[in-house]
N, C-alpha and C positions, 0 to 999 in steps of 0.2 A: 514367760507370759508376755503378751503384747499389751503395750499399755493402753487407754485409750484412743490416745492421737494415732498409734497405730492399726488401730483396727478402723479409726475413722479413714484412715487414708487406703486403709484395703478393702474398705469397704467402696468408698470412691472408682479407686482402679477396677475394681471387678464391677460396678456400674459402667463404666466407662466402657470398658471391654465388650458387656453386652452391647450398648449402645450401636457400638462400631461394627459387632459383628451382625446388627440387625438392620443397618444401615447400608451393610453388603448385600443382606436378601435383598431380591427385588421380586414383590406380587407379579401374578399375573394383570393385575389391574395396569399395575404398573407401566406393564412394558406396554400393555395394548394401549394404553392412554398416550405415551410414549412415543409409540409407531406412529398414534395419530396424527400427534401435533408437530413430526419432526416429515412425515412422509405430505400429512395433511398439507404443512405448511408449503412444502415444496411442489405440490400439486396445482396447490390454490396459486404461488406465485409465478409459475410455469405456464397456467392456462391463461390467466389474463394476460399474460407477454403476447400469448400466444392469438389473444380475440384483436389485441389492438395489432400484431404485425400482420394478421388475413385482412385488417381494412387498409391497413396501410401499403402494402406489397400485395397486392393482387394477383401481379404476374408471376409468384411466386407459391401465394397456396390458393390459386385459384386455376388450376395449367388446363382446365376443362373449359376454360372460357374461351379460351381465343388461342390456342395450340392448333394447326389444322388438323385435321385426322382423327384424332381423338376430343373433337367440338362434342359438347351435348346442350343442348336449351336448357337443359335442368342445373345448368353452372350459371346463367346468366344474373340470374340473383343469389349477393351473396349474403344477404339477411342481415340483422343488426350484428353489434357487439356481442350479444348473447344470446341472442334470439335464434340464433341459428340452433342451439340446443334441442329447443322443440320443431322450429319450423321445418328441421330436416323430414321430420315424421309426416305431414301434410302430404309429400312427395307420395304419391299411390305407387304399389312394387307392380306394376302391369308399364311404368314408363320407369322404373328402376331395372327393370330387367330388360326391354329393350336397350337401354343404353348403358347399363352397367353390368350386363350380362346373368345368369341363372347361380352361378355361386355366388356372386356378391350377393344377392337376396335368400341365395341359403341360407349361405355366414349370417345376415342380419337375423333371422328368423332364429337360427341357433340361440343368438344371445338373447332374445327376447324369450326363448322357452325358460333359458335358466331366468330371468329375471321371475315370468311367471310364477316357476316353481319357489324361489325367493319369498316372494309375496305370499304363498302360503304358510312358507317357513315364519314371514313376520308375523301374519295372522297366530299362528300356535306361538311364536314366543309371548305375543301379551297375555296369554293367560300359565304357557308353559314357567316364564321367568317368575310370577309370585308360587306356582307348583314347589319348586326347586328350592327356590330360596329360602322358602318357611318350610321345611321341612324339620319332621321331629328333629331333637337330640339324641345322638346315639356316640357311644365310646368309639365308634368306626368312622366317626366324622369329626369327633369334636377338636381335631386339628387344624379341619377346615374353614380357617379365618378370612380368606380373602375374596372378597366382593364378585369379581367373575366365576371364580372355581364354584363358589355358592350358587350360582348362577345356574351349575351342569347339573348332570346325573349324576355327577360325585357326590355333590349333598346328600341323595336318597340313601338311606340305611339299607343294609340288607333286607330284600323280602318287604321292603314299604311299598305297602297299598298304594302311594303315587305313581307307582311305575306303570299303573294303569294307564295315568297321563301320558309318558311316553308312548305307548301302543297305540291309543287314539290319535295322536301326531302324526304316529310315522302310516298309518293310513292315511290320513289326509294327504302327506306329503307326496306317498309313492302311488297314489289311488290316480292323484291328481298328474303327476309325472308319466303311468301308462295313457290315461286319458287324450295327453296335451300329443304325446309320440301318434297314439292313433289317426287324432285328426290331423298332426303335423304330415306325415303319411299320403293320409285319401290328398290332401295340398298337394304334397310334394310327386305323385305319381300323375297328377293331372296336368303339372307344369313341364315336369319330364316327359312327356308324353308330347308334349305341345312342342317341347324344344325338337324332340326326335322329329315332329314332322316340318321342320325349319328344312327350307332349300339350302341347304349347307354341302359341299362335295362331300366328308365325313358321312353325313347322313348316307348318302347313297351309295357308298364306296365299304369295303372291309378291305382288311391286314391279310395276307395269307402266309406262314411262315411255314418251316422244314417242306418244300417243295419238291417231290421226287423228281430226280434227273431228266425224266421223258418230258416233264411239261414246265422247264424252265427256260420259255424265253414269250416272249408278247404274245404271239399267236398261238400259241400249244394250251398255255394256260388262259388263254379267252376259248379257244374252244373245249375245253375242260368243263369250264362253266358255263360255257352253251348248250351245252348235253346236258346237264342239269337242270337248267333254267329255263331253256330256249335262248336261240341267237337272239331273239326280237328282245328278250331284255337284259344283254349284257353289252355294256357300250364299248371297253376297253377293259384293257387288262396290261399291267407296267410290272414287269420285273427290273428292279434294280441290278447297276452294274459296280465292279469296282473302278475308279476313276482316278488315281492320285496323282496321273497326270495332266488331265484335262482340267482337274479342278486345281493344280499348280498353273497351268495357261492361262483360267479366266482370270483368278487372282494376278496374273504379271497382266494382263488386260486391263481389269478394274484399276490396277496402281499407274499404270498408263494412261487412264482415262482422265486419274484423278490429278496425275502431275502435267496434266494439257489443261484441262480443265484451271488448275492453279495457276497456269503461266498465261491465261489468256486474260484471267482474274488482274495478276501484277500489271499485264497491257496493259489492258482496261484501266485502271486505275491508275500508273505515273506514264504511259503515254509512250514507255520504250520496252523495245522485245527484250526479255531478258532471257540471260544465257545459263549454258548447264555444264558441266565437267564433265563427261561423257566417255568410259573407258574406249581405248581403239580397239583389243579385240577382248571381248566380251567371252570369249572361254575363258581368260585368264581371272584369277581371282585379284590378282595384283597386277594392273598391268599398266602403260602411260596413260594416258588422259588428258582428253582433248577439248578446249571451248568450243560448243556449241548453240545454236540460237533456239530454246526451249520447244519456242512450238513446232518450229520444223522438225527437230526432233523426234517431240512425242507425239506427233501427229504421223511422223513414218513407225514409231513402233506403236502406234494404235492399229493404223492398217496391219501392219504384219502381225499383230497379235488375234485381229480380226480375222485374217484368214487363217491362222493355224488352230482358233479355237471351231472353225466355220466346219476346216474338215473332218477334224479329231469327231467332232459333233456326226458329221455324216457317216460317218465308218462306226461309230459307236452304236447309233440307232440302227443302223444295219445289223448287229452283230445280236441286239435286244429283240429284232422280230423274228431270228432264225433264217433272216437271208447271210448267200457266202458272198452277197457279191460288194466288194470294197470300192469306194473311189482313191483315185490313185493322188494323195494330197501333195502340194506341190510346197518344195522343202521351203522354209525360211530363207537360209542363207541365198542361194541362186536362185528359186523360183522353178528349176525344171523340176520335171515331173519324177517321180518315184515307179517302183516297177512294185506289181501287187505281190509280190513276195517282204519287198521294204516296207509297203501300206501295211501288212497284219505286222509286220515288227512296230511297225508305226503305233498302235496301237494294244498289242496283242503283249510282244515281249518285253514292255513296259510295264507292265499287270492293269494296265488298261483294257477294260472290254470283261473280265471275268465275270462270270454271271453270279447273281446271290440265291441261294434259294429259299428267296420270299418275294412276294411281290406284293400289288395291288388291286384288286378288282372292281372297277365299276361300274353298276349295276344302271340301268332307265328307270327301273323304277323302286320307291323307295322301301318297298314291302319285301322285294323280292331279294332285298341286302340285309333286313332285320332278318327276313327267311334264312337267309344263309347263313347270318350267325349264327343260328340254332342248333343249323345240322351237322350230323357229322359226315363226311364228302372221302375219308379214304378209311380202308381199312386195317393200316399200319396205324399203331398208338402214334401219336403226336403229327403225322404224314396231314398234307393240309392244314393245318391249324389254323382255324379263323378267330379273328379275334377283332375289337373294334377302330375303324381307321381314326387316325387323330385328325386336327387338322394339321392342310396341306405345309404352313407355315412353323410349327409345331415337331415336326417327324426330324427325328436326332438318326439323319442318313450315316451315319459311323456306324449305328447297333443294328442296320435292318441286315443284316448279310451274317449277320451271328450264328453260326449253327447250334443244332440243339443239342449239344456236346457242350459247348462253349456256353450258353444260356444257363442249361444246367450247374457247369462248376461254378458260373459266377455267382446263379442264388443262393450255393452252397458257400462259396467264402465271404457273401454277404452277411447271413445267417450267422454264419462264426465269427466272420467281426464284431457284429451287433449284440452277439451273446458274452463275447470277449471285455466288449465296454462294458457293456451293462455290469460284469462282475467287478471292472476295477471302478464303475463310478460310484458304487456303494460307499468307498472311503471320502472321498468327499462329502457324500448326501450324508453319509455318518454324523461327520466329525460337525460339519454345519448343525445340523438338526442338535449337538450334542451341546452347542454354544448359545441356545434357547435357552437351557440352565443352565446358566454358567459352575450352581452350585453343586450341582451332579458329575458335574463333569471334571472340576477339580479335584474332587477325590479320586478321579483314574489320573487323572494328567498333572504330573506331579510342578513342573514347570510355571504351566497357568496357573497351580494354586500358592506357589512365588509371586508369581509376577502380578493376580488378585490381591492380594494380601502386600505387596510393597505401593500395587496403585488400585487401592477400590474403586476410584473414579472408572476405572476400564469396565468394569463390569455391567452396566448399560449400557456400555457403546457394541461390546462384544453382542447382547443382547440384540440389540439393533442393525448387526451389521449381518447375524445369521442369515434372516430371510435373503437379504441383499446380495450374499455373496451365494447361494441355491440359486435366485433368477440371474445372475449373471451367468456362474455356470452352464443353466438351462440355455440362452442363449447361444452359446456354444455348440446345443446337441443339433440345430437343422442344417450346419456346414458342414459336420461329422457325419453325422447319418446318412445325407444329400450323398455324399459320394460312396459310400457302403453302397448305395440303392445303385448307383452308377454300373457298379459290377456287375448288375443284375442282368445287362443289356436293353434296360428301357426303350422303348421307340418314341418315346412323345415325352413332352415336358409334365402334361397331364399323370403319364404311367408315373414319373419319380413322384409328383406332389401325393399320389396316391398310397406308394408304398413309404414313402418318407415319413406319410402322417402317421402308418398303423405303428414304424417303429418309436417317433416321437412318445405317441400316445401309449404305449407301453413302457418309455421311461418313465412318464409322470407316473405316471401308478404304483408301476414297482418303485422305482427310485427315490420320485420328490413326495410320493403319497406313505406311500407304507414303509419303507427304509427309515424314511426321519420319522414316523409314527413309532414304530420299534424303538427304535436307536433312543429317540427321547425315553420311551418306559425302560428300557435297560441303564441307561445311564441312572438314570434317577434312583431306581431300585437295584440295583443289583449286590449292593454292600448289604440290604435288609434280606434280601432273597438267601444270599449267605448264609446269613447267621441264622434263619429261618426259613425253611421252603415252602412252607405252609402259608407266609404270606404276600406269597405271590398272587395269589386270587386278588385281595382283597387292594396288592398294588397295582394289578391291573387294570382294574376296575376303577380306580381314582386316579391313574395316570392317563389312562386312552383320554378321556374325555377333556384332561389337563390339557393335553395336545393342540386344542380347539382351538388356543391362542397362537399358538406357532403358527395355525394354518391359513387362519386370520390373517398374520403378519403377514405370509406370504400372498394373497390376493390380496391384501393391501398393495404391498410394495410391486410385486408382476402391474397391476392396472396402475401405478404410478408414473413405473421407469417405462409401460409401454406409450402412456399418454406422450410422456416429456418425448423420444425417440420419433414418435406416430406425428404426433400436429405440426411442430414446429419444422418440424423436419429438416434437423439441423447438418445431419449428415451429407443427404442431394444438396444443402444450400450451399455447403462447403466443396463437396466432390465438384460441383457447378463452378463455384469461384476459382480453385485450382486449376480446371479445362480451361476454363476462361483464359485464364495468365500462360499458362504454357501449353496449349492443345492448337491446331490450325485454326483461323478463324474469317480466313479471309475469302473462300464463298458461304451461302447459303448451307450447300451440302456439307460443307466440311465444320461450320457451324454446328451442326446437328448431329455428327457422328460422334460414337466415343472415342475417345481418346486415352490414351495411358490408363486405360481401367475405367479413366472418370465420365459419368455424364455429363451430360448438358441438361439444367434445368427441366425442357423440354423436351423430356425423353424420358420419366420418373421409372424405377424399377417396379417388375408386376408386385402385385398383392402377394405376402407369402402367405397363400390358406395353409398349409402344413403347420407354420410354426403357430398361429395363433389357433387354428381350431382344436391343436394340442393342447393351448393353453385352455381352453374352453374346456377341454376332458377335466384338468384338473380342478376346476373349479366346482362340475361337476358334482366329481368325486368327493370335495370337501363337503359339497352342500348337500349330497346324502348322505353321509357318514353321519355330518354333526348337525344335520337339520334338528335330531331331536333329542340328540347328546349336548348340544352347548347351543341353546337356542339364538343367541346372539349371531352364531356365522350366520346366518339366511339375510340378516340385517346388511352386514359388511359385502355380501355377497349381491346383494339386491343393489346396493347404490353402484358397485363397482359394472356391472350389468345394464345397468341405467345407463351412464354413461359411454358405457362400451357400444350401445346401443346407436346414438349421436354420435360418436367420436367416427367411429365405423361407417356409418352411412353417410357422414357430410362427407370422408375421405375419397371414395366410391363415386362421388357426384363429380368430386372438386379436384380429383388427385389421380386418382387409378383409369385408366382404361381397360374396356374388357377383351383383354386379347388370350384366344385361345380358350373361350369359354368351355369349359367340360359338360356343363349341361346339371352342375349343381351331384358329380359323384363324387364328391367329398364326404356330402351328408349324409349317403346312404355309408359309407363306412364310419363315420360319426357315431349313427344311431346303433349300430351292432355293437360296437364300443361301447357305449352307455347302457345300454339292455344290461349286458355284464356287468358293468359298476355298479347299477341297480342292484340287482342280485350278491354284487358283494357286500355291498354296504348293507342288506339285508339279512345279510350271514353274522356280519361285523358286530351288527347289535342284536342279535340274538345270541350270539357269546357274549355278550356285555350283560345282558340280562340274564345268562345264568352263571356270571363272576357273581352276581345283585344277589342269586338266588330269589329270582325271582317263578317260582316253581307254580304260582297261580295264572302269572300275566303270559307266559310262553304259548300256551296251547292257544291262548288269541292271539299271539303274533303269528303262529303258523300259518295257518290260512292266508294272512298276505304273502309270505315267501310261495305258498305255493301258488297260489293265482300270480304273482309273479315268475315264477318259471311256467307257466301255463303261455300267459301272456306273451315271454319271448318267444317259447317254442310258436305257436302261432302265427305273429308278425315274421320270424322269419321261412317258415313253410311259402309263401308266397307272394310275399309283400314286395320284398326286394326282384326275383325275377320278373315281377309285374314293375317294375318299373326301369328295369337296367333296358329291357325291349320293348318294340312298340308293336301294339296286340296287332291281330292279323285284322280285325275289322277294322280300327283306326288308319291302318295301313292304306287298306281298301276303299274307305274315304276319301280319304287325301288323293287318291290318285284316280278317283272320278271325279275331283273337284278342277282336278287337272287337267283333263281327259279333252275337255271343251275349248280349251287351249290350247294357242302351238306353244308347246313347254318348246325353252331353247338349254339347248345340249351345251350350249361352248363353255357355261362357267364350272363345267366336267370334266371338259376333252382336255389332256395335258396337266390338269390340276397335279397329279400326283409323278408329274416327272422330276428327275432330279434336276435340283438348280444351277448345277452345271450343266446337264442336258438341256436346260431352257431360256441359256442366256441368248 
């Protein structure tokens, strides 16, 4: 028998033990309180860095002030220390879109829809959070002790008459979410509409790709679509050519220009000609070398790079309108003349001159280019294909010559890449999402539940490091996916951002959305599932909604680490300062060029809409799922929104230039994406409500699921083709408004030749 000092001291240790091992759990209160003040505080000391180094360095996050080129008035004031928060909003989007282009005013409008819907979400949580919290007692909850979980629809018991509460929320929420898409909509087809009739060469111009052999070259395919159109409204027509040698010429040209250029710089500046090492004969790879006086130099291999790209040029165009007649170029080395047998080698048996079968067509008037998109023009499947021109600076001349053999297997081994990742990123998004509980996930991993148990201190920070290391990874996915897209043969920088975004925006969903959705309820439960299968409902049912905190975490910490990366802009400051130190510097032009990778300050890289309107899906997606499951995200979700709001638009003013505007088609693949989120997360909790058994409140949730699939079938029967083309009236407007005018042709003529053919 024990005596009593013994059983006092066993009774000690087994307090103690509890003690330790309740000091391992960690609430959900916990961790969200956690994220806050660890993510919070890093936010809050990051942004103030960030308000005093935009008054202090101007030249730095102000590049829209005084950069030539990309000047806009609307940078000229850069508002207080804080002030800038709200007074970016003042800014009217009618002189946002002039100068910051039709997708930065999507993008801003995007985020302001989720903030909206937010605001509804907080409205239903002040009366949803006492729903929830005071909810009866029942044996199916009364484990649930912790502060936010009390919070959800975990609280409600089976079959509780509250879950009423929920149905009248998620009406509100999703009533209000079709509403806001409608009117975003009639907006967004009136701006698009507006952009379409912008004197842009795109506007007036199409793509024509797989070009049957009879009418590939200048004048075969302009008269192709003379006979359709009439000659009176077709201006030109450019088939591309292959050129790897012409565009090796201009490049030894350009490097020509630039080391005359830099040697007339050193002149200029210490007062003597400087000299150059100069191989004596120039086939040799290794051969002696000779001082020479710089600019005499490059100023004899500028001339002669001059004329060899002069005639390359003229025998090229020749070979693009269907004439045989060559000029006879006269060689580098002697200067005498060549015989036209050596001109078409000159061109010809170098794979210079090969024609692509695709081109360009453009149109006088602007109706009559929207007309053509529509139609179909040959009666071989894919033969003619029109599709819409990018702009001129924009067109990735590598992909346009792709046949549609080659087009085809590229979006096939895109497709299998993209499906390939997607299966192996599951174990990451797993193992992350499974490190939310640390104490679920110990029981499979035998290791961690070592190395918890020798350091419990680890067990918050694991906690806190999940969301962190999910957005890092995500980060990752627009460098990955960017080049899967590449395969595809894109023609325009436009085409990848577009296919980039649908693959992004299908990782979040599957992956960062519903993989760590899963993965959390399986780790947690799956020892109970075991040894019971029957209480799988009722774990399901209290773990989806548990989730609410992870997801939390994660738009917490995404809108953190994109602020700190976004304002400060630590990275351009740095790539900038490197250039600086080791890049040329000593003209103007060489100042401004990049160098070893790195920019120059004044040269910021574009806005990537892909990766962040990706993030925008996710957020989305959290905010209907748990709008009426854990009433608090809409909360987390609305401020991070708010902010994203400002952060976004002062970037826009102060930062980005609009180059390459799309015309705001991002958003329209945005809103097809989100239609369906809608619709899941409507599915989502109509299974959650019958885990609830909620057998009374279902047949009033139906009628929003179905007016919701009602709703998208509708918006997309005609919404979106009303707005990708500009109507035939509008057309016809604009080009009576013209009519009275001498419209001038030149900012059309040659737009779409290649840049090698138009140095």
């Amino acid at each position: 028998m024990l005596s009593l000092d013994d059983e006092a001291v066993s009774s000690t240790v087994h307090r103690a033990m509890e003690e330790e091992e309740e000091t391992t759990e960690f609430s959900d209160s916990q961790i969200l309180r956690d994220t806050l003040i660890i993510y919070g505080g890093i936010f809050a000391g990051v942004f103030l860095l960030y308000c005093w180094l935009r008054l202090r360095h101007p030249k730095t996050y102000a590049i829209r002030n005084w950069v030539e080129g990309i000047q806009t008035e609307l940078a000229k004031d850069q508002f207080g220390f804080l002030s800038w928060l709200w007074k970016v909003h003042g800014i009217n989007e009618e002189d946002l879109m002039n100068e910051c282009g039709m997708d930065a005013v999507c993008f801003v409008r995007t985020v302001r829809m989720g903030f909206r819907i937010s605001a509804v979400g907080v409205f239903n949580m002040i009366w949803l959070l006492p729903v929830y919290y005071t909810a009866e007692e029942s044996s199916e909850t009364e484990d649930i002790t912790d502060t936010v979980v009390k919070m959800t629809i975990a609280h409600l018991p089976s079959g509780s008459s509250r879950l009423y509460a929920t149905i009248i929320a998620a009406y509100f929420v999703f009533g209000y979410a079709m509403y806001l898409i409608y009117e975003e909509f009639t907006w967004y087809i009136e701006m698009r509409h507006k952009f379409l009739r912008k004197t842009l060469p795109k506007n007036y111009t199409v793509f024509c790709r797989n070009i049957p052999k009879e009418y590939q070259n200048n004048e075969l395919l302009e008269k192709f679509f003379a006979r359709s159109f009439g000659a009176e409204n077709v201006l030109e027509a450019r088939v591309p050519l292959k050129l790897p040698q012409l565009e090796k010429a201009v490049a030894e040209r350009e490097e020509a220009l630039d080391n005359l250029e830099h040697a007339l710089a050193m002149f200029q500046k210490d007062g003597q000609r400087p000299s150059y090492k100069a191989k004596q004969d120039k086939k040799k790879f290794c051969g002696k070398k000779e001082e020479v006086d710089s600019i005499e130099y490059f100023s004899h291999e500028l001339e002669e790079a001059n004329d060899d790209v002069q005639t390359r040029i003229g025998n090229l165009q020749a070979i693009a309108s269907g004439s045989s007649h060559l000029e006879e170029p006269a060689t580098k080395e002697t200067g005498k003349s060549r015989s036209f047998k050596s001109a078409m080698s000159f061109v010809g048996g170098s794979e210079d001159g090969q024609v692509y079968p695709s081109g360009f067509v453009v149109f006088k008037k602007i109706g009559t280019a929207s007309a053509a998109l529509q139609m179909v023009h040959h009666q071989q499947p894919f033969a003619m294909e029109i599709v819409e021109a990018p702009d001129p600076d924009a067109v990735f001349w590598g992909n346009i010559g792709r046949t549609h053999k080659d087009l085809q297997l590229g979006k096939l081994a895109s497709f299998a890449a993209t499906s390939v990742l997607c299966i192996f990123w599951t174990i990451p998004m797993s193992f992350f999402a499974s490190l939310s509980n640390v104490e679920a996930v110990r029981e499979d991993i035998d290791f961690l539940d070592d190395l918890f148990n020798d350091y419990p201190g680890l067990v918050p920070v694991f906690e806190q490091l999940a969301p962190f290391f999910v957005v890092i990874f995500n980060a990752m996915l627009p460098i990955i996916l960017e080049k899967f897209t590449l395969l595809e043969g894109p023609i325009s920088s436009g085409v990848v951002a577009s296919s980039t975004f649908v693959k992004l925006a299908a990782f979040m969903i599957i992956q960062t959305f519903f993989v760590s959705a899963i993965s959390g309820s399986i780790f947690q439960a799956i020892n109970d599932i075991i040894d019971d299968w029957t209480e799988i409902i009722d774990l399901l049912a209290n773990a989806l909604p548990a989730q609410g905190t992870y997801f939390m975490q994660i738009v917490i910490v995404t809108t953190t680490m994109g602020m700190i990366f976004e304002l400060p802009r630590l990275v351009p400051a740095i790539m900038a300062a490197l250039r600086n130190c080791i890049g040329p510097n000593l003209t103007e032009k060489e100042r401004k060029k990049t160098a070893f990778g790195l920019r120059p300050i004044t040269d910021p890289s574009p806005f990537l809409f892909p990766k962040f309107t990706s993030q925008l899906v996710l957020y989305f997606m959290v905010l209907f799922v748990y709008a009426v499951i854990s009433p608090l995200t809409p909360l987390i979700t609305g401020m991070c929104f708010l902010f994203m709001m400002s952060m976004h638009k002062h970037q826009f003013i102060f930062i980005y230039p609009a180059h390459f505007d799309s015309g705001g088609k991002l958003w329209a693949n945005f809103i097809q994406i989100i239609l369906s989120c809608m619709l899941i997360a409507q599915i989502t909790i109509l299974g959650l409500l019958g885990l609830k058994k909620a057998g009374k409140q279902i047949p009033i949730f139906i009628p929003l699921l179905v007016i919701s699939i009602l709703f998208s079938m509708y918006i997309r029967q005609m919404h979106f083709r009303v707005a990708q083309y500009l109507p035939t009236h509008e057309a016809l407007t604009e080009e009576d408004s013209l009519r009275d005018k001498e419209f001038d042709f030149n900012f059309l003529r040659g737009a779409y030749v290649q840049p090698a053919l138009g140095v």
